[in-house]
RONUVO-867808 format. One record per residue (C-alpha): x, y negated, z. Coordinates in steps of 0.02 Angstrom, whole numbers, padded with zeros to 5 digits, always signed. Layout:
RONUVO-867808
XYZ...
This chain:
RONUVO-867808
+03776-05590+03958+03728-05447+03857+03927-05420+03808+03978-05448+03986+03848-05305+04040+03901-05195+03909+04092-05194+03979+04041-05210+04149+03930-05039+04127+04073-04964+04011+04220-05016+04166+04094-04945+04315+04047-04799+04218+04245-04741+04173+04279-04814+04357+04120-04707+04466+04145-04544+04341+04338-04548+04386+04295-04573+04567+04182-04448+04571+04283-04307+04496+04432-04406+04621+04306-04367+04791+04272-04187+04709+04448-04157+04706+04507-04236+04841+04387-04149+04942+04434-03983+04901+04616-04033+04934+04566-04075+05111+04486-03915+05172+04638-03832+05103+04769-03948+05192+04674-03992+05337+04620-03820+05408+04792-03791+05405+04855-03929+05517+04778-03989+05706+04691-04142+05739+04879-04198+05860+04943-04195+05688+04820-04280+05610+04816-04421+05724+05013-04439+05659+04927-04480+05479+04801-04600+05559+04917-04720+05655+05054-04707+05485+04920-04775+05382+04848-04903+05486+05033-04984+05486+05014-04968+05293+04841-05036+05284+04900-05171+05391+05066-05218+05310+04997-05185+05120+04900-05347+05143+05067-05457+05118+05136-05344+04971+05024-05439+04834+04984-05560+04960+04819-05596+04864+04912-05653+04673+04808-05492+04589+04654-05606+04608+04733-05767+04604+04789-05692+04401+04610-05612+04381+04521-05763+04424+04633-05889+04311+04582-05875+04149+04742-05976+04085+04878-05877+04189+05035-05866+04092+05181-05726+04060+05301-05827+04182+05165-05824+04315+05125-05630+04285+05310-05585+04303+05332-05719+04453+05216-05608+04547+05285-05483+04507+05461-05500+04585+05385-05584+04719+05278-05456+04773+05441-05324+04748+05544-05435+04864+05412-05442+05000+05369-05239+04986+05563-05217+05033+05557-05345+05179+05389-05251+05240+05472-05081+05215+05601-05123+05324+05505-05191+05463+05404-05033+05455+05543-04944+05499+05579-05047+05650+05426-05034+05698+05402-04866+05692+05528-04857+05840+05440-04958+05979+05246-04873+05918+05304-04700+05926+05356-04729+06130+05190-04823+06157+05085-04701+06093+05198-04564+06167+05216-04485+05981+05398-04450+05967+05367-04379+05779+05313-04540+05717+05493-04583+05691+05506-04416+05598+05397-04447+05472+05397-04633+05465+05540-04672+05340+05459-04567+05201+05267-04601+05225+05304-04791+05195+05391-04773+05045+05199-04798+04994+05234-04990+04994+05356-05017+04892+05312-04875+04762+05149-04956+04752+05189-05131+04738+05288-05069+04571+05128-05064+04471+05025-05186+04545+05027-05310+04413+05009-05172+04296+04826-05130+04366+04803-05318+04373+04837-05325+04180+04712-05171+04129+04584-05248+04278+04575-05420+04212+04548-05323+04014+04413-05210+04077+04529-05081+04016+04446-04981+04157+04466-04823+04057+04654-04814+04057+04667-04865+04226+04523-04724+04284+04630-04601+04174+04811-04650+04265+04719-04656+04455+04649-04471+04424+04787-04389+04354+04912-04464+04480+04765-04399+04620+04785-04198+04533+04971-04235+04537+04958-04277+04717+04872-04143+04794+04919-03994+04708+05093-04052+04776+05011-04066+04964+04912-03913+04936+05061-03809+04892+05172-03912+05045+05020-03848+05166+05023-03668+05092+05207-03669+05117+05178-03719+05282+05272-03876+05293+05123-03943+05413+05110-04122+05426+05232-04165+05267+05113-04097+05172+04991-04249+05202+05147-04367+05181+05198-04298+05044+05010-04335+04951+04997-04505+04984+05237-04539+04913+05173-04431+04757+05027-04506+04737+05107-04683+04740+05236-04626+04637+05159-04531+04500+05016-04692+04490+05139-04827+04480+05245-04737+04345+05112-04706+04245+05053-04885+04245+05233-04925+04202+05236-04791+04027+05048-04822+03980+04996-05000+04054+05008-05139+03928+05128-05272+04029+05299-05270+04079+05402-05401+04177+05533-05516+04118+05654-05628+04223+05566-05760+04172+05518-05820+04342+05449-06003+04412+05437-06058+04599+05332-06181+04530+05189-06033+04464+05231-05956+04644+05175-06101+04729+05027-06143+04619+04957-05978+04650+04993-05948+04831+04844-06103+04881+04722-05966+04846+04815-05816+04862+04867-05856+05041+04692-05879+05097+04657-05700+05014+04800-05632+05112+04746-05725+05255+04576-05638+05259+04637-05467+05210+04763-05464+05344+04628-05503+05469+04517-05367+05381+04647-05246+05415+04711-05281+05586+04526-05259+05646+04493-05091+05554+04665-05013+05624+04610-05059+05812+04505-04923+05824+04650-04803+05772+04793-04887+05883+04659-04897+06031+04592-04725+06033+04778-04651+06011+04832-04726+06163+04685-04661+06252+04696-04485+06169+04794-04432+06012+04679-04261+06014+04542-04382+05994+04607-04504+05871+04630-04326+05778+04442-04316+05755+04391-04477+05737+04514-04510+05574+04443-04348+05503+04269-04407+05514+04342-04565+05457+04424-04488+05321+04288-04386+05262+04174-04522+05273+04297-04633+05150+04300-04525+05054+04120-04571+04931+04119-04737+05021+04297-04781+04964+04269-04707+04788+04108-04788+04767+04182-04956+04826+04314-04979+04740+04248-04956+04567+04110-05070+04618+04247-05190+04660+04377-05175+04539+04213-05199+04398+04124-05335+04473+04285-05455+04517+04335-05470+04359+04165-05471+04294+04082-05611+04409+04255-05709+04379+04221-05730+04191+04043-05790+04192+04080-05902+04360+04019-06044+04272+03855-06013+04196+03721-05998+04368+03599-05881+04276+03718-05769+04228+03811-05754+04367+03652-05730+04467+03572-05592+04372+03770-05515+04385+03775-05503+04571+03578-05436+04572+03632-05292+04449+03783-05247+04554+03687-05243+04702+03531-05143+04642+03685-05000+04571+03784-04992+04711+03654-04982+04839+03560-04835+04724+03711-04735+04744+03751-04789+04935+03596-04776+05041+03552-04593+04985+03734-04542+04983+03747-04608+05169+03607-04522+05208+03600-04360+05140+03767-04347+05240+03699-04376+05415+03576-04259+05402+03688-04127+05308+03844-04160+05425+03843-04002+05529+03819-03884+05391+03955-03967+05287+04093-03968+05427+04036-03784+05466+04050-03733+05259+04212-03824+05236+04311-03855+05399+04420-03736+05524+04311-03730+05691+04444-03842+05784+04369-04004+05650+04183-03995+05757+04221-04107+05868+04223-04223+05730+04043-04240+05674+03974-04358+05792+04100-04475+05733+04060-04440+05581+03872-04472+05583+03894-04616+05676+04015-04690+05546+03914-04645+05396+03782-04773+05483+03894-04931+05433+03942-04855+05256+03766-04944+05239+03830-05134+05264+03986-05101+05172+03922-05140+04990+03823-05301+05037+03999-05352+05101+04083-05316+04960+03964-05399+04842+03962-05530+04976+04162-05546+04937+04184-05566+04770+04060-05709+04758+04153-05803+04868+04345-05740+04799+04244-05803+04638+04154-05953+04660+04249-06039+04800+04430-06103+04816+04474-05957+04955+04440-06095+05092+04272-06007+05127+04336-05826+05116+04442-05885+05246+04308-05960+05356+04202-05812+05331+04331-05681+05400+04391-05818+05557+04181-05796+05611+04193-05613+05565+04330-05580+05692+04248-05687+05814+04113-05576+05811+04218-05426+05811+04328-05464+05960+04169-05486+06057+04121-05312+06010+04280-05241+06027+04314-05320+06193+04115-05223+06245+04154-05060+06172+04315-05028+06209+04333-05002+06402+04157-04882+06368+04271-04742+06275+04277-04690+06097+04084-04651+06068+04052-04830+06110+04199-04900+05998+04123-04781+05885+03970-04885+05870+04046-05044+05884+04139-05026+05702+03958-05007+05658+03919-05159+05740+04069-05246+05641+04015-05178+05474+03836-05244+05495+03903-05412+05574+04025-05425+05448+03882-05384+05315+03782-05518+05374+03908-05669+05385+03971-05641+05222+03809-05655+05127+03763-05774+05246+03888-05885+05164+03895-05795+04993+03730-05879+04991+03784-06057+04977+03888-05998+04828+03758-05907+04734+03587-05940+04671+03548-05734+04752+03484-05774+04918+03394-05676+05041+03232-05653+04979+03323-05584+04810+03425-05460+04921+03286-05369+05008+03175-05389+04867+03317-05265+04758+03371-05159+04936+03227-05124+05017+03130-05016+04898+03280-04908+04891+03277-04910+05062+03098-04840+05098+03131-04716+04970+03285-04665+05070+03206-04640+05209+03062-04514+05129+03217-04425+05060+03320-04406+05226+03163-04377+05335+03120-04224+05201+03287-04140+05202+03308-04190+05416+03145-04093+05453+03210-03936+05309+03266-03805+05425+03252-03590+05425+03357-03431+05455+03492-03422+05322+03691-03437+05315+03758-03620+05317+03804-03629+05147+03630-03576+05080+03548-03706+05208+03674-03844+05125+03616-03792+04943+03455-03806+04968+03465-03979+05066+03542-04065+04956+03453-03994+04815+03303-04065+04888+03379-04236+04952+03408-04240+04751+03235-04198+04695+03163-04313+04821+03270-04460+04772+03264-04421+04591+03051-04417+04588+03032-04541+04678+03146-04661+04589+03069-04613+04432+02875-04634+04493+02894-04801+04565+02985-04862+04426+03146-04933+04550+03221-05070+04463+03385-05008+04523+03333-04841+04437+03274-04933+04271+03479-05007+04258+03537-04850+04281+03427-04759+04146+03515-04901+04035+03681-04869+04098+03670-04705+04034+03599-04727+03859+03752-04862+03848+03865-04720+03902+03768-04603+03757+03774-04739+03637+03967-04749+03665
């Protein structure tokens, strides 16, 4: 265990400390692009990558994990993936196109066919190197793969920063996410350590695809449901769907980077010590004491700092967002107990219960989305909260059966970490006097910090106690 935990810290620290620097980047990227574009445009961007999100799901059509998760996967089943996933990112591409046709009259957004052709252009460039980030994943090579994701991330938006200050507009945002495809994949192509061969089997296709199709199965479903909101609201009001993906956006922006190193880490991590109970036990409690450390507060401290940081950073005309975005920062608090939910059962089950787990999910969902949505956008608003904490639930609920972490192990790690969230929100909420924004945003989240920080540190937080040890690990080299 104490080998696995040393590579596990070593992947999440190379994966969070690129992620961060990634957000702090990225960030500063979007108040230079975004100021410079209206939220009609913007809702362009939100409907193009909801088809992406949507379509992506059949690109690797779940073989990543089916080859992280087998231990004995061969060369002939790493470059059968491969090509397969290559043939079924040009099919998607193409049906993308066509696509693009019949949405843009529905939504009454004549551009979409504009911009369409090069913004998905995404999924094929992307499918190029998926096996690549397999390879380094399934290695915990986490530090060449952090390295490649942030410099194809620079790459990216200085491009769209210069495109905005240009003023090419909108092709500024679609040219971030072609470039940043590009540059990523190509790099995992010159510095990853795998290349394909035509050295392909039907037979490796087929043995994979039991398990992989349930994955795809699940993330399809995943995705559909998290691009209603966008399709729904644009057909209602594009000016709208403008804000709401901006909050959205801003929102993903921690949540997303926090995430996915937590899940890129932990898959591969969980997956090699499947078989031993007490390891694998003590793996999911240490992944869910660091995650939700970094979560709760972050989720926090941005509610109660949300006007001040959309009046530091954002043009006037982004306001209108911040409702939106407060409300969506409430269900960046369910997202990590789903995600640890997910890789215990991608990891300890043959996919069969993944797939059960999302069919209740939706169930669930369509009854919230069939509430919400005739009640406007606030109330759909809510309802994705009411999805991610559904969602939350039914996936540990079954995660359970799977794992010796039950309940009484999850709220014994969360909810310290939740009272002490609470002191520190309810201490920077009630902070308030007669200064400029900016200087009212320092010296909130300086306290938020100093709250969190004390606290942690005089009630001895487990969760606080791992990450003390993470970084001596990260001192020690």
């Amino acid at each position: 265990m104490g080998e696995l935990k040393n590579r596990a810290t070593k992947g999440f620290a190379w994966g969070a400390g690129e992620k961060i620097f990634s957000a702090l980047f990225q960030a500063w990227v979007t108040v230079n692009v975004v100021n410079r574009i209206f939220p009609d445009d913007y809702a362009l961007k939100a409907i193009l990558a909801a088809f992406v999100l949507i379509f992506n799901s059949f690109v690797d059509s779940g073989f990543s994990q089916a080859l992280i998760r087998n231990r004995q996967a061969t060369a002939r089943d790493y470059s059968s993936a491969f090509w397969f996933n290559i043939a079924i990112a040009a099919a998607v591409y193409g049906v993308l196109i066509l696509l693009a046709y019949p949405a843009a009259a529905i939504l009454d957004m004549p551009r979409l066919t504009q911009f369409a052709p090069v913004f998905f252009l995404v999924v094929p460039l992307s499918a190029l190197g998926i096996i690549q980030q397999t390879v380094l994943a399934r290695e915990f090579d986490f530090r060449r793969l952090s390295t490649i994701t942030f410099v194809s991330t620079v790459a990216a938006g200085l491009v769209s920063v210069w495109m905005a200050f240009a003023g090419l507009g909108f092709w500024a945002i679609v040219g971030q996410r072609v470039v940043q495809a590009a540059v990523r994949s190509g790099l995992l192509w010159i510095f990853g350590r795998w290349t394909p061969t035509f050295d392909l089997s039907v037979s490796s296709i087929r043995r994979m695809f039991g398990y992989s199709s349930r994955l795809l199965a699940t993330d399809l479903l995943t995705n559909i449901y998290n691009s209603v909101p966008q399709f729904v609201i644009g057909k209602i009001h594009s000016t709208t769907l403008g804000n709401y993906d901006q909050a959205r956006s801003i929102r993903d922006l921690p949540v997303n980077s926090a995430m996915s190193s937590m899940q890129s880490v932990t898959f591969p991590a969980l997956a090699s010590v499947s078989g031993d109970e007490g390891k694998y036990t003590r793996g999911v409690g240490y992944a869910v004491r660091s995650i939700m450390l970094l979560m709760m507060p972050l989720m926090a401290g941005l509610i109660v700092v949300a006007d001040e940081m959309f009046g530091v950073f954002l043009a006037p005309q982004w306001q209108a967002s911040v409702p939106f975005f407060r409300i969506l920062c409430i269900a960046g608090f369910a997202t990590p107990i789903g995600i640890v939910s997910s890789n215990i059962l991608r990891t300890r089950s043959d996919g069969r219960a993944v797939l059960r787990a999302e069919v209740i999910r939706k169930v669930l969902a369509t009854t919230v989305l069939a509430i919400t949505i005739p009640l406007g956008v606030v109330a759909i608003t809510w309802g994705v909260v009411a999805i991610a904490f559904t969602d939350a639930a039914v996936s540990f609920a079954m995660a359970c059966c799977h794992s010796g972490y039950d309940w009484r192990s999850l709220l014994r790690d969360v909810l310290p970490i939740a009272a002490l969230t609470a002191a520190m929100a309810a201490g920077v909420w009630l902070l308030g006097f007669d200064a400029p924004q900016w200087i009212l945003l320092a010296a909130k989240i300086a306290l938020g910090v100093a709250i969190y920080g004390l606290g942690g540190w005089l009630f001895r937080l487990a969760a606080m106690k791992d990450l003390m040890e993470m970084v001596k690990r990260m001192i020690n080299g």
